[in-house]
KOLNUVO-108481 format. One record per residue: x, y, z of N, C-alpha, C, O, CB in turn. Coordinates in steps of 0.2 Angstrom, whole numbers, plus 5000, padded with zeros to 4 digits. Atoms other than C-alpha are relative to their C-alpha. Glycine has a CB too. Example, Ala and Ser with C-alpha at 12.3 -4.5 7.8 and 13.67 -1.06 7.14 Angstrom:
BEGIN
500449945000506249785039500450065000500950055003499550005006499649944999506849955036499650055003499950115004500250024993
***
This chain:
BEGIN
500550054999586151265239499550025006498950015005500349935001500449974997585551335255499350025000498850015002500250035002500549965002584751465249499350004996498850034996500350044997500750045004583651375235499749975004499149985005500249954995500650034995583051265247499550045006499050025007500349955004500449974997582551405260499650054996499150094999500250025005500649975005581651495244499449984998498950004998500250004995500750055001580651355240499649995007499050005007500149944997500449994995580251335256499850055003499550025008500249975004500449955000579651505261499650014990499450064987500750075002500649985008578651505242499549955002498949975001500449974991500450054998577851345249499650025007499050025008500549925001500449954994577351435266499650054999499050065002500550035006500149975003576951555258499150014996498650044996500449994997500650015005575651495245499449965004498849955003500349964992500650044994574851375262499650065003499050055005500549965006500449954996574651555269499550044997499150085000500550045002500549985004573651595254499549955000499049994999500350004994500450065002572551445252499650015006499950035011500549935000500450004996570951455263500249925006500549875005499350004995499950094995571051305278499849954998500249904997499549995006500350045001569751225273500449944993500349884991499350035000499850055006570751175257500649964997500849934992499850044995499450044998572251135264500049935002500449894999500350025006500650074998571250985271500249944994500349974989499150034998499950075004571650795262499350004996498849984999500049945005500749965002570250835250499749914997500049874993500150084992500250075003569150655247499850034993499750094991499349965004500250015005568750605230499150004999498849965001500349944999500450025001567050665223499449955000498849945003500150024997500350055003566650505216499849945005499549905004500549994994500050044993566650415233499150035002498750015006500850015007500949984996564950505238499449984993498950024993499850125004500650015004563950425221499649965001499949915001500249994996500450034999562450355224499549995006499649995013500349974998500749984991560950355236500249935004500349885001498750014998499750084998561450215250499449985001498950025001500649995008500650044997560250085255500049995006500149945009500049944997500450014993559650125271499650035001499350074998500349995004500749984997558350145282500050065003500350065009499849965005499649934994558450335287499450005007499650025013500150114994500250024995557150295299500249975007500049985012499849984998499950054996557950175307500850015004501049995009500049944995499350025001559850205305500250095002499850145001500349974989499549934994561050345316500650034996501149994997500449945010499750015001562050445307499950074993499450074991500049925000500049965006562250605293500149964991500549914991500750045002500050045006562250535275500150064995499950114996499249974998499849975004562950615260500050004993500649994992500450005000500150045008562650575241499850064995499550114996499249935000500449985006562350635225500149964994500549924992500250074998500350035009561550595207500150054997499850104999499249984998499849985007562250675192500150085007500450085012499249994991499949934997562150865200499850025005499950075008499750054998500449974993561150855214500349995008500249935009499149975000499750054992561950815233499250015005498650045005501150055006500450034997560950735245500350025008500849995010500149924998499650014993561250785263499349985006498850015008500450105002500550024995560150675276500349985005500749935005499549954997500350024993559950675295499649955003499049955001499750065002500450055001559450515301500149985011500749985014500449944992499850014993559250475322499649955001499049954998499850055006500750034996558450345331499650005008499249975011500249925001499949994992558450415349499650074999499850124996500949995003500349954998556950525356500350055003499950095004499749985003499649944997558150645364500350014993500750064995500649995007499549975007559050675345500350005000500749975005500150044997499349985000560450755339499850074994499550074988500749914996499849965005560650925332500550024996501050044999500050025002499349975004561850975318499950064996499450084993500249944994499949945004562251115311500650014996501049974996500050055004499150005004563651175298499950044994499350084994500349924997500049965006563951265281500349944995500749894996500650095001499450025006564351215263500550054995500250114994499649954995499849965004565351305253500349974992500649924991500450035004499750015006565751305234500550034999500650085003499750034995499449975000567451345230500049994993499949944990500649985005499849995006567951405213499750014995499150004997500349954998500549995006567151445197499249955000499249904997500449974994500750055000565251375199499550025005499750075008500049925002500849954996563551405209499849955003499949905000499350044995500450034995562551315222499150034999498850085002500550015007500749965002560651335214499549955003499849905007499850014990500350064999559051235217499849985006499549935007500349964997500250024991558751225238499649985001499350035003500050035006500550024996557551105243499949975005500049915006499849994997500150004993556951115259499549955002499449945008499850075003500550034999555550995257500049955006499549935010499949984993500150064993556150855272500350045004500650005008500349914999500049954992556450995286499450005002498950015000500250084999500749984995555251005300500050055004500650075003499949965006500149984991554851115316500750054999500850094994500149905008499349974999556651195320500550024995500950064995500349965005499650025004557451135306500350084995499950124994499549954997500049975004558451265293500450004997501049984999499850055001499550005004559251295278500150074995499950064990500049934995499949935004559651465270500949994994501349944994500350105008499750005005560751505255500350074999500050115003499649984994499849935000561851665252500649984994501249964995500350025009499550035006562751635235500249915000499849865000500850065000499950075001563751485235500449965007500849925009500650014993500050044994563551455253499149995006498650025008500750065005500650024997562451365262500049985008500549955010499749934996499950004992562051365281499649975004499250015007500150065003500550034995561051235292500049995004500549995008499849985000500450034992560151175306499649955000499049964998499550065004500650054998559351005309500049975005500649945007499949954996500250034993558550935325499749944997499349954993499550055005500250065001558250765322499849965005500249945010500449974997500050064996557250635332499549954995499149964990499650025008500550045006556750475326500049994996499949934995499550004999500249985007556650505310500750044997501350044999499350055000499349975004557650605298499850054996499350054994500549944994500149935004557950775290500550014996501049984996499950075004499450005008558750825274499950074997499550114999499849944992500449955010558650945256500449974997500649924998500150104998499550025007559550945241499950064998499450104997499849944994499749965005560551065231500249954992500249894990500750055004499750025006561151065214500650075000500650125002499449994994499549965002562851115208500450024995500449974992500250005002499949975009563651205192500950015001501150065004499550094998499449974999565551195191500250015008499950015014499950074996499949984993566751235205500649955000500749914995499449985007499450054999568351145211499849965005499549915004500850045002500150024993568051115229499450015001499250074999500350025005500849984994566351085239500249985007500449925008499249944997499850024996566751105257499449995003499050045003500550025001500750024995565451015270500250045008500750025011500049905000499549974992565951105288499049975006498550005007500250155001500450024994564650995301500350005008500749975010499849944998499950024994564551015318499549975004499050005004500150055003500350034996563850895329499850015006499449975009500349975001499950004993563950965345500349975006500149975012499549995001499550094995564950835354499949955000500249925005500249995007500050055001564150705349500349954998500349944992499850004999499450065001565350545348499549934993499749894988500349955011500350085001564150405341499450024992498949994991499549965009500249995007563550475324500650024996501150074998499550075000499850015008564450455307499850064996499350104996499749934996500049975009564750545290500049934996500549904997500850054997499750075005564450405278499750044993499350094991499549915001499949955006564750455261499749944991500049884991501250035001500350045003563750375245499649945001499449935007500349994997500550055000562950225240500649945005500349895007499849994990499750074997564350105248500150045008500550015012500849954996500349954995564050235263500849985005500849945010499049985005499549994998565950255266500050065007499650105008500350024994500249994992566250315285500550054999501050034996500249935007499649934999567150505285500150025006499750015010499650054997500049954995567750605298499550045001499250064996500450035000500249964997566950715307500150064998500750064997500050005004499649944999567150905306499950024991499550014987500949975005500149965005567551005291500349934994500749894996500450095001499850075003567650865274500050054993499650104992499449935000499949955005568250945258500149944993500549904992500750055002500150055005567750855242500350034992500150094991499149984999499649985004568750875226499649974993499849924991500649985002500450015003567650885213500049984993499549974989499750045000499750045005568650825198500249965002500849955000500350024995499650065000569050675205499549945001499849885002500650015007
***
């Protein structure tokens, strides 16, 4: 009986040691980031997440003349493509590049608020990796009922 059980449990260490980090991770439910939230990104302190039908929504939103920089990567994981980058609400500093089915940015936000949008085709996992810089007092809110996320790397599970 030993033995079975420390088989499985080396097959289970094992297959964790196979598995990328990021996807080890408690993975949220797609379906929680649907819908554009109602607020003021002008106004309102805070990363935003959303998408409609294919497209996600990633908007930078400060109210404070000194800002907040963020930076981070997304990645596609699994069968599917990350097409379609538009850069159109970046300013000044701001950037977003594409390298297959990973995306890597930079927004400096004051005041105001910076964004794009992709679209995406297939895939298991979309993983979000934002860094803040050590700022404590900015949010991830996630859809239209702008669900409050952790910080840090957020791994969305795209049939769910």
């Amino acid at each position: 009986m030993k033995t079975i059980a420390l088989a499985a449990l080396l097959a289970v260490t094992v297959a964790q040691a196979q598995t990328p980090r990021a996807e080890r991770r408690q993975t949220i439910p797609w379906s929680i980031t649907a819908g554009r939230p109602s607020v003021n990104f002008d106004r309102a302190v805070g990363i935003y997440i959303w998408h409609d039908g294919n497209t996600v929504h990633i908007v930078s939103s400060d109210n404070k003349r000194n800002g907040q920089v963020s930076h981070g990567s997304i990645t596609l994981r699994g069968k599917g493509r990350i097409f379609d980058v538009d850069r159109r609400f970046l300013e000044g500093e701001d950037h977003v590049g594409r390298t297959g089915d990973v995306i890597r940015f930079k927004m400096d936000t004051h005041t105001g608020n910076d964004g794009f949008t992709f679209k995406i085709d297939g895939g298991k996992h979309l993983v979000v990796d934002i860094d803040q810089r050590g700022r404590n007092d900015r949010n991830v809110y996630l859809g239209s009922a702008q669900v409050a996320a952790n910080r840090g790397i957020l791994v969305f599970d795209l049939s769910r």
